[in-house]
LOKOLGU-430217 format. One record per residue (C-alpha): residue number from 1; residue in three letters; chain; x, y, z negated. Coordinates in Angstrom, 1 decimal. Layout:
// LOKOLGU-430217
<pt><nr>NUM</nr><rest>ALA</rest><kette>A</kette><c1>X</c1><c2>Y</c2><c3>Z</c3></pt>
...
END
This chain:
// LOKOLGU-430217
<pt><nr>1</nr><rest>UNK</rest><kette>A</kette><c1>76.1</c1><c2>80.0</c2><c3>80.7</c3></pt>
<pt><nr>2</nr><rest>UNK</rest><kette>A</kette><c1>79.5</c1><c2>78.6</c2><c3>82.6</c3></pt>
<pt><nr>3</nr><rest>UNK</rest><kette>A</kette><c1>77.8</c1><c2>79.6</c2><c3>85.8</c3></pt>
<pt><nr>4</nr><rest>UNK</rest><kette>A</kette><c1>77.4</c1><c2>83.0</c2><c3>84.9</c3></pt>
<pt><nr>5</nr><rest>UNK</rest><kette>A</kette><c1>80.7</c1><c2>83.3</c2><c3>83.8</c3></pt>
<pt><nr>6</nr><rest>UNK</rest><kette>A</kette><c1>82.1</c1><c2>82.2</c2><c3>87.1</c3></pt>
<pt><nr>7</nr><rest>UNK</rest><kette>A</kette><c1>79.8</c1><c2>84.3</c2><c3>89.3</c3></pt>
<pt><nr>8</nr><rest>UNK</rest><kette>A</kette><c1>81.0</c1><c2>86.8</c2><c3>87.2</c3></pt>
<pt><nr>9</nr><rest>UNK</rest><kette>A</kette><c1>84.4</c1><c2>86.2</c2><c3>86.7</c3></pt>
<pt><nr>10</nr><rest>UNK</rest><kette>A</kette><c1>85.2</c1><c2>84.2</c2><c3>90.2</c3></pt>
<pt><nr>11</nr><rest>UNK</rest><kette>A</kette><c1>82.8</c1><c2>86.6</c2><c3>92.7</c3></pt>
<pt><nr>12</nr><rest>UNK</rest><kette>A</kette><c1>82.1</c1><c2>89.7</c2><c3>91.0</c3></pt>
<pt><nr>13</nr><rest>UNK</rest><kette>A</kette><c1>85.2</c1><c2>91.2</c2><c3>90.1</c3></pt>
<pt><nr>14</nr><rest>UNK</rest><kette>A</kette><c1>87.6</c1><c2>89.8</c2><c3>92.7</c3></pt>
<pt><nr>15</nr><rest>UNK</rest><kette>A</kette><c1>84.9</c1><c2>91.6</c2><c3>95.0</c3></pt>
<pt><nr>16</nr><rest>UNK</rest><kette>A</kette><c1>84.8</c1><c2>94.4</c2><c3>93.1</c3></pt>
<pt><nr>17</nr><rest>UNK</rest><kette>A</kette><c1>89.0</c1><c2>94.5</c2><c3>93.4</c3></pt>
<pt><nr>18</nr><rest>UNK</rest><kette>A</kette><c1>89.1</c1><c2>93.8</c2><c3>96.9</c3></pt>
<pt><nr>19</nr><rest>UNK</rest><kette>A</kette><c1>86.6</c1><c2>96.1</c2><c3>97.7</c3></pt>
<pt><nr>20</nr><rest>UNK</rest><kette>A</kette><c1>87.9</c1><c2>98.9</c2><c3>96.0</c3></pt>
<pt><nr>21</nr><rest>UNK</rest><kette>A</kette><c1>91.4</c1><c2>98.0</c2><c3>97.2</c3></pt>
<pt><nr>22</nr><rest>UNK</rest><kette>A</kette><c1>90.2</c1><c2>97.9</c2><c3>100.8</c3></pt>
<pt><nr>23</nr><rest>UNK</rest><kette>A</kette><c1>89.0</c1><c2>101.4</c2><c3>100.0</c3></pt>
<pt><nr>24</nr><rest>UNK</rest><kette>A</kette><c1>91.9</c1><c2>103.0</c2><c3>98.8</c3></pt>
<pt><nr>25</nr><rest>UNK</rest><kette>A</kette><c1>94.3</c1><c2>101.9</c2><c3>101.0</c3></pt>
<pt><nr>26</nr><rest>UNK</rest><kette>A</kette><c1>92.4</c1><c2>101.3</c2><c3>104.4</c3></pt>
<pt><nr>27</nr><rest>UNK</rest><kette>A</kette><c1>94.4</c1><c2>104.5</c2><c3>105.7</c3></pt>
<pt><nr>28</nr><rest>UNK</rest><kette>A</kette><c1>97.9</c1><c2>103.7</c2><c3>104.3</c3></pt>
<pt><nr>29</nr><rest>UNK</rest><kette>A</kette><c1>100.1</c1><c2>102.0</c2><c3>107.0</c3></pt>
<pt><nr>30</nr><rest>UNK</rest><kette>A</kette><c1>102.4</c1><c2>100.8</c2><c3>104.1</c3></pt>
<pt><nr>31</nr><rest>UNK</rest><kette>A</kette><c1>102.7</c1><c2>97.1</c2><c3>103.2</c3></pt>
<pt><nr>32</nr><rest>UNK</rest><kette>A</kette><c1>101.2</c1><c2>96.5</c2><c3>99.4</c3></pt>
<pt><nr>33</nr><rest>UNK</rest><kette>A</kette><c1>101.6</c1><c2>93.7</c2><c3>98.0</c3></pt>
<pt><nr>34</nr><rest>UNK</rest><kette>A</kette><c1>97.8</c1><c2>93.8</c2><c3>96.6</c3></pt>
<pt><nr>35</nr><rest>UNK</rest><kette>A</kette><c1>96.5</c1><c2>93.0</c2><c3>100.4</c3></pt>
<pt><nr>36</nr><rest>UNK</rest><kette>A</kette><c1>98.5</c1><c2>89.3</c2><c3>100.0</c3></pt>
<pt><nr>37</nr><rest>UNK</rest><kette>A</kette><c1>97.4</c1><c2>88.9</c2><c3>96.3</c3></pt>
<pt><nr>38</nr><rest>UNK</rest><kette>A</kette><c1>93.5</c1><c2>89.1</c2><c3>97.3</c3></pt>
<pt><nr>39</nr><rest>UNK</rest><kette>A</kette><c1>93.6</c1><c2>87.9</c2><c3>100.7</c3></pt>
<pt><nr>40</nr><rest>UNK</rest><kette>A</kette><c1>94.9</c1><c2>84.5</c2><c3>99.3</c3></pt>
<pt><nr>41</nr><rest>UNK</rest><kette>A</kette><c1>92.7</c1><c2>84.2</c2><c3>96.3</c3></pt>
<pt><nr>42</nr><rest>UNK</rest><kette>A</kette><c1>89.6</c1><c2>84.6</c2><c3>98.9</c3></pt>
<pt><nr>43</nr><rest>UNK</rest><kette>A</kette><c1>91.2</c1><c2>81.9</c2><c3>100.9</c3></pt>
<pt><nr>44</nr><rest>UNK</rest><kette>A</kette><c1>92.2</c1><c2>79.4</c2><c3>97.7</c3></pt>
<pt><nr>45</nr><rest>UNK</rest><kette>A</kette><c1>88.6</c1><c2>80.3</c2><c3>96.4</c3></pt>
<pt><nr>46</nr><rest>UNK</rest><kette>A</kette><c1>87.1</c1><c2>78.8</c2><c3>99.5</c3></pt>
<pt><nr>47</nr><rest>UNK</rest><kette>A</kette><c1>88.8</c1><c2>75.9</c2><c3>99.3</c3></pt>
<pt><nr>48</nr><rest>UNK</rest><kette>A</kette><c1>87.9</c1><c2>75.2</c2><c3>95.8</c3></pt>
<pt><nr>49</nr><rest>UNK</rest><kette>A</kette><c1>84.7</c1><c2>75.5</c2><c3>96.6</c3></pt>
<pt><nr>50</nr><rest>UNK</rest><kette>A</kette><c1>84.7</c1><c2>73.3</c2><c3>99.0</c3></pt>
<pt><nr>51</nr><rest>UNK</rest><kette>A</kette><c1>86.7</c1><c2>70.4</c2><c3>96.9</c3></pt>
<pt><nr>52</nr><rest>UNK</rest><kette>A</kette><c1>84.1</c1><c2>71.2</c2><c3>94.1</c3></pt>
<pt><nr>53</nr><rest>UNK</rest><kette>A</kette><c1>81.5</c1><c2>70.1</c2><c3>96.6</c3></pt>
<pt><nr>54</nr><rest>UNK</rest><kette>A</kette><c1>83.0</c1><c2>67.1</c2><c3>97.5</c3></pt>
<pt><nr>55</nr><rest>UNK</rest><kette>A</kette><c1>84.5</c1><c2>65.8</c2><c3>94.3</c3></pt>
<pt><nr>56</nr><rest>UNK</rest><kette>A</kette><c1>81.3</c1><c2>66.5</c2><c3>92.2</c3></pt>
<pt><nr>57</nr><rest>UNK</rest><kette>A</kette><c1>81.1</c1><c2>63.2</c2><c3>90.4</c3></pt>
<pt><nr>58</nr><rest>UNK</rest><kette>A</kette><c1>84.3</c1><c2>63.7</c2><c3>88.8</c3></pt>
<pt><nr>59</nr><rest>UNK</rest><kette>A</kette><c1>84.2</c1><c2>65.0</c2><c3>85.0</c3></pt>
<pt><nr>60</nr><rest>UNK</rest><kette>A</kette><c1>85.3</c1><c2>69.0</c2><c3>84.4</c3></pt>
<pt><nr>61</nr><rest>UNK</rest><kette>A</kette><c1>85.6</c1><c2>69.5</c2><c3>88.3</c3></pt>
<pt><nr>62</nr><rest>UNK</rest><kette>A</kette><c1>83.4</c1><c2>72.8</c2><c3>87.7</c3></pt>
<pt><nr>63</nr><rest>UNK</rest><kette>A</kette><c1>85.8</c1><c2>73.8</c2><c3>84.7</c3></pt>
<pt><nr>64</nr><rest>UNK</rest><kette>A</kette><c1>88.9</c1><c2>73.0</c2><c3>86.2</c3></pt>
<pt><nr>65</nr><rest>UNK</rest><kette>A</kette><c1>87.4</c1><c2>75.0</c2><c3>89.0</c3></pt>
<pt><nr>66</nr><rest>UNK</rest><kette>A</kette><c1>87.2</c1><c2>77.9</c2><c3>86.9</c3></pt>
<pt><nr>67</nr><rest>UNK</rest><kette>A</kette><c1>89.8</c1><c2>77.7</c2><c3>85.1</c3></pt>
<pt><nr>68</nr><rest>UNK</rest><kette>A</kette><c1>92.1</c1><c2>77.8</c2><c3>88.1</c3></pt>
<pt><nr>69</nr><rest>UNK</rest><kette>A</kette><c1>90.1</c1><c2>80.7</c2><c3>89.6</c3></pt>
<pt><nr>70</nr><rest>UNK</rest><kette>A</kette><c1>90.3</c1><c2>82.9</c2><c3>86.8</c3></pt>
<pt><nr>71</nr><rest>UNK</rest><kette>A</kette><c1>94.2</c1><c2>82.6</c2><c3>87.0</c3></pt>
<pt><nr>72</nr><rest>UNK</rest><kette>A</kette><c1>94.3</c1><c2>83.3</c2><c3>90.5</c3></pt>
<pt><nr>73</nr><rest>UNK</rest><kette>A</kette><c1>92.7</c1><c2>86.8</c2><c3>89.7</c3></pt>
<pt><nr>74</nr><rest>UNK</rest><kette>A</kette><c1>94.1</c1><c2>87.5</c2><c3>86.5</c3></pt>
<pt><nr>75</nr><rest>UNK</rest><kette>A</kette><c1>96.4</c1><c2>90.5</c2><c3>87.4</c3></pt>
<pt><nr>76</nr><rest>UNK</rest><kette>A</kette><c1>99.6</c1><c2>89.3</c2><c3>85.2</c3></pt>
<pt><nr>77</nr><rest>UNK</rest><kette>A</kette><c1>99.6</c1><c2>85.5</c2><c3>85.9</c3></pt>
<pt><nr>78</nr><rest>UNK</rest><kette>A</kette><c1>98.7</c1><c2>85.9</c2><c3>90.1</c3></pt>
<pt><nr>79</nr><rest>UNK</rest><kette>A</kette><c1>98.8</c1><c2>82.1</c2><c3>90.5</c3></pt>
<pt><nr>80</nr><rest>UNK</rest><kette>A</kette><c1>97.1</c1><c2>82.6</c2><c3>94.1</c3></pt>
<pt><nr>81</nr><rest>UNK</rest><kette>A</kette><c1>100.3</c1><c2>83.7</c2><c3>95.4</c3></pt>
<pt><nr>82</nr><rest>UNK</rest><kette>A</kette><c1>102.1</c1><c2>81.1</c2><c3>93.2</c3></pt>
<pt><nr>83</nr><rest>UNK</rest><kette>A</kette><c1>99.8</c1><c2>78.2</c2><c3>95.0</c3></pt>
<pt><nr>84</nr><rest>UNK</rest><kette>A</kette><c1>100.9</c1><c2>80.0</c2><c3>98.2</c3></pt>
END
């Protein structure tokens, strides 16, 4: 069930956001802060995934994992460009 919830939650709908960002805006010369918000939550993802891989032996690396993901996409919180 958790793994849904993260493909869901940590794929899907940051995706979905950039995506539809990307689309919206791909004509607009104009800085937006948006462009920074995703484009360091795809690079902080990555990065987690790769600690995930190598620290799986340790207990609640896949929940701290997801934890920390969902706040790096929650709109309000935007810990991706707090990390940064």
């Amino acid at each position: 069930m958790l793994a849904v919830i993260d493909i869901l939650c940590n794929l899907i709908y940051p995706a979905y956001e950039t995506l539809f960002f990307l689309a919206k805006f791909r004509r607009k010369e104009t800085y937006n802060p948006k462009f920074t918000l995703w484009t360091t939550y795809w690079i902080f993802y990555t990065v987690l995934h790769q600690v995930q891989k190598m620290l799986y032996f340790f207990p609640f690396v896949y929940e701290i994992k997801v934890i920390l993901v969902l706040l790096m996409a929650h709109p309000k919180v935007e810990a991706a460009s707090l990390i940064q």
